[in-house]
N, C-alpha and C positions, 0 to 999 in steps of 0.2 A: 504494500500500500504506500502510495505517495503522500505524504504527508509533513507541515514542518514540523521543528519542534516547536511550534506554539500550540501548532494542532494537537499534538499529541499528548498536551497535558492535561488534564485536569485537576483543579482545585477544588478539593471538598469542602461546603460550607457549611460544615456541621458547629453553628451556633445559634444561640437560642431566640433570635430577634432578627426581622428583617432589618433594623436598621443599621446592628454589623454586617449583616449580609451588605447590604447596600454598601456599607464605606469600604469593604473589602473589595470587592467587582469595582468600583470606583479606582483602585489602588492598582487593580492585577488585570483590568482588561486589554491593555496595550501586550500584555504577555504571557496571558492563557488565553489558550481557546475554547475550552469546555469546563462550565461550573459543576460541580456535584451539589443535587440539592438530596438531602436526604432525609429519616427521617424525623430526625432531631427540628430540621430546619422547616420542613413540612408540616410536622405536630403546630408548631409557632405559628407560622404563616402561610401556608397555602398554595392555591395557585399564583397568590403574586406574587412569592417569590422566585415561580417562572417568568412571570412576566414581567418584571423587576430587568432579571438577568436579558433577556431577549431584547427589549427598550433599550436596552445599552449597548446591543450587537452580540452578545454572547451567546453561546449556545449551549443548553442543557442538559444536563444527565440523571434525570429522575431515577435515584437507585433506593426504590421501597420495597424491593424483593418479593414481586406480590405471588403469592402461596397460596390458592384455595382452590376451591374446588373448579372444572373446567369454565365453566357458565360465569362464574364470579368474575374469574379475573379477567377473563377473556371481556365482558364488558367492563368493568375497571380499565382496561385498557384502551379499551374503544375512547373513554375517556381523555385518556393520557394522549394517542393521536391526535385529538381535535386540540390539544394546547400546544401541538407543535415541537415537542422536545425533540432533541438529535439524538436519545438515545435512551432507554430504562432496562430494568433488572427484571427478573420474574426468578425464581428458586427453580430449578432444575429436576430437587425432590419430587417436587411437584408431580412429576411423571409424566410419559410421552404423551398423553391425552390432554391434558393442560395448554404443555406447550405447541400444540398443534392447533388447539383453539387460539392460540392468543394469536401465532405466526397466521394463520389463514382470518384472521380477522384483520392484525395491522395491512396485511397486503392487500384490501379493500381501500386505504387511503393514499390519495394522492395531494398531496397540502401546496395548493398555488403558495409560490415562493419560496417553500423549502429548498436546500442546498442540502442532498445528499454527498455521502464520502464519496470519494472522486474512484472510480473503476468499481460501485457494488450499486444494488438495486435502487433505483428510485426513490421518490421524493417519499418514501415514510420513515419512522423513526426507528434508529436501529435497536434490536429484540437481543437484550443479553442474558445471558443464563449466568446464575450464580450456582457457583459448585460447592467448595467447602469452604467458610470463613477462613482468612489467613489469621483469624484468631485464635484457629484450633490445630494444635497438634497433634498427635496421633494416639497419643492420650487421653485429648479428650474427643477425640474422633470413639473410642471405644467405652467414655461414659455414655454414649447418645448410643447405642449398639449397636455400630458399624466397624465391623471386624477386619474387615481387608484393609492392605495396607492404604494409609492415605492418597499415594500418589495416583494408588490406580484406579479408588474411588474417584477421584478428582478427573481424570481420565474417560474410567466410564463413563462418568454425567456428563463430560463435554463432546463424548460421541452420541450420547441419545440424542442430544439439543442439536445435534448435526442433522441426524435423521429426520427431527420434528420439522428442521427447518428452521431454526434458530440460525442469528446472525453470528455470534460468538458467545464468549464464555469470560467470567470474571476468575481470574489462574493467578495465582503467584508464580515467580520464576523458575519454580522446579521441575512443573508439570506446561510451560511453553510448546518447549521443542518435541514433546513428544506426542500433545494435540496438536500441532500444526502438520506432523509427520501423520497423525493416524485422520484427522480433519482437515486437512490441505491446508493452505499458506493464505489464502482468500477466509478463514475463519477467523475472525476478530478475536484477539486475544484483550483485555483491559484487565490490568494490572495494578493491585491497592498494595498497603502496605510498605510502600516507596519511603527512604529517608536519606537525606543527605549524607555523608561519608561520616561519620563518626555520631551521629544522630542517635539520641535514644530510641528504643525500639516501641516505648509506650505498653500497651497492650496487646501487640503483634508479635505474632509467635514467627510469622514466616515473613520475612521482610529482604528487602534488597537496598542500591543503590537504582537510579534512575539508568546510567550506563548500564549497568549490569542486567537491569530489564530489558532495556533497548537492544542491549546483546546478545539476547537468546530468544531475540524475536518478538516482543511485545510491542502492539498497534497503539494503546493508551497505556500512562499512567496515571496515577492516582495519589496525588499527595494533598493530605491535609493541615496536621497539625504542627509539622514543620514550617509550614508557611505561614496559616492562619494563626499563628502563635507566636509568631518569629518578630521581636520590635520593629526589623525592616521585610515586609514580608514581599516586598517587589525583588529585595536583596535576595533572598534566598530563591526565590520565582526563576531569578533569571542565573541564579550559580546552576538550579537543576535544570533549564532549556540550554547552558552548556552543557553539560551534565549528557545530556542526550545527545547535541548537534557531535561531539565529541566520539 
């Protein structure tokens, strides 16, 4: 995928008031491409903090990981289409029925003036599947009782989401290269748990640098509280778009 590194980041704006969201995107849109609204920031405020983001040129990435049963989220999403996001989440878990309603429902929208990614389908919003939190180790992958080993869970769920029709899959750097090998090079990988070189890891179990993502194949990244937490956070914004161009 062609893409800069401006495009390729994402800033998650997991704070509890749109009017940090606001000064944040005010601060970082010269140097992100894509905001993560999630659902800390959505509990708070809503669709406007899509519409917030959008009004200011940005593009967004609704990640509420919606889980329910087919009928639910499938229109929950019909939803999420008509406000135009570049991209959201749905759980994997879910199962191939699920994610086959949501995929043959977004594929009914075509949104005058949407900018889709440049060489993939059409003007709707891209369909991510979340596989295993990179906040879970293999540890606690076997308190939730899922006994195989994490990488290949992780794996597994990013080839169902393949077959349903799903755009890509939300992966830590471990399990890249070997969904891109078993789901071709054209499946969107988005990548969390991103920290500057020496960065605390916070509550992330499985974490990287941003190059190190970028070098085993990863389309997005995903950084948060590195940034949003950072006194200069344009300062660290633009060490990880070297970071990547690099």
């Amino acid at each position: 995928m062609q893409l800069t590194p401006k495009e390729r980041l994402i800033v998650a704006l997991d704070v509890d008031n749109l009017k940090e969201a606001t000064r944040l995107v005010n601060q970082l849109i010269d140097y992100v491409g894509v905001f993560k609204v999630g659902a800390q920031l959505f509990t708070s405020a809503g669709p406007e903090a899509i519409k917030m983001i959008q009004d200011k040129g940005g593009k967004v990435f609704l990640d509420l990981k919606y889980h329910d049963i087919p009928n639910t989220v499938a229109q929950a999403t019909k939803i999420v289409a008509k406000m135009g996001v570049f991209m959201f989440t749905i759980h994997t878990l879910g199962g191939k029925e699920m994610l086959k309603a949501v995929v043959e429902t977004i594929a009914t929208f075509q949104l005058p003036g949407f900018k889709p990614v440049p060489g993939f389908k059409p003007a709707k919003p891209l369909v991510i599947g979340v596989s295993i939190l990179t906040s879970l180790n293999q540890e606690g992958l076997k308190e939730i009782g899922i006994n195989r080993d994490l990488r290949d869970e992780v794996i597994a769920l990013a080839k169902l989401a393949k077959v349903a029709g799903v755009d890509g899959v939300v992966a830590s750097t471990h399990e890249i290269k070997e969904i891109k090998n078993q789901c071709g090079l054209d499946f969107i990988t988005v990548t969390p748990g991103i920290r500057p070189a020496g960065a605390s890891p916070d509550d992330q179990k499985r974490i990287a640098t941003a190059k190190e993502a970028i070098g085993v194949g990863a389309d997005f990244i995903v950084v948060g509280r590195p940034i949003i937490a950072a006194e200069n956070p344009v300062k660290v914004a633009e060490q990880i778009i070297e970071e990547i161009r690099g």
